[in-house]
Structures are given as C-alpha cells and as structure tokens.
N, C-alpha and C positions, 0 to 999 in steps of 0.2 A: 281129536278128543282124547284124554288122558283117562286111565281106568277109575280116576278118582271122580271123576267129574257127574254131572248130572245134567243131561240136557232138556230142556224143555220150550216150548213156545210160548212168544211173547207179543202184547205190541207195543211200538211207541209212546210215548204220552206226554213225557217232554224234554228237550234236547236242553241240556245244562251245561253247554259251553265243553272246551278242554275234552270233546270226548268221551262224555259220560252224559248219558241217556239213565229219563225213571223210562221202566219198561211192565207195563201191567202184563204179567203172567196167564197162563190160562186159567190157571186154578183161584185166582183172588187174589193174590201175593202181588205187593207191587214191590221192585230190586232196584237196586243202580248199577249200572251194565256201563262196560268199556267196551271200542269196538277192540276187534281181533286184531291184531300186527298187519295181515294182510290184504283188509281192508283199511288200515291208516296209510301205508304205503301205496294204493293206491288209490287216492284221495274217493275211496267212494263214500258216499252222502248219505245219511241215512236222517230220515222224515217223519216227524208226528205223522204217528197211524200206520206206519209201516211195519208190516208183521216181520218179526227176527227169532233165530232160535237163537237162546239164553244158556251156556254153559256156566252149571253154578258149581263149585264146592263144596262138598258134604261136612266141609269146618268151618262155611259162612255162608249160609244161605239167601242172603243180604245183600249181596252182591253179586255180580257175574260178569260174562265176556261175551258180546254181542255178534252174530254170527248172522250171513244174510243168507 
C-alpha cells in the first residue's frame, strides 16, 4: 500500500470483463476496482459476492485496485 492510498472493504457486485469489477464499499459507495498486478499474474478469479479490500486514491475516489 502506498502512503497515498486509502484502503477499505468491499464486495463484488459485478465483474465487467478486462478486469474491472463494480465493488459495493462498506460505507454505501459503489467504485470500479482493478485487480492488483499480483493477482492478474496469477490468474486468480475473483466472484460476485466476494468480499476484497479496495485501495482507493485520495485524488479519485471512483475508482480503485482490488486486493483479496
């Protein structure tokens, strides 16, 4: 995690192809999340309804990087 970042928990809601997940936040917020490098590299799978913590950006809250 980079000092910028903000992490928080999420779950699945719906896989939109290319690697980008909508992911409902806990707090209300729904994001479009990519997974992490480490997870594309090894092809793991991630599934509607599967809980992920969500690394967001404090300059785009809109978006994130998907973490299992």
């Amino acid at each position: 995690m980079r000092e910028d970042e903000i992490e928080t928990l999420g779950t699945v809601t719906i896989d939109q192809g290319r690697g980008l997940y909508k992911v409902a936040l806990d707090n209300g917020s729904e994001v479009l999340a990519r997974l992490c490098g480490k997870m594309q590299m090894r092809h793991i799978r991630v599934l509607p309804e599967d809980r992920v913590t969500v690394a967001l950006s404090q300059y785009d809250l809109s978006r994130g990087r998907g973490h299992r």
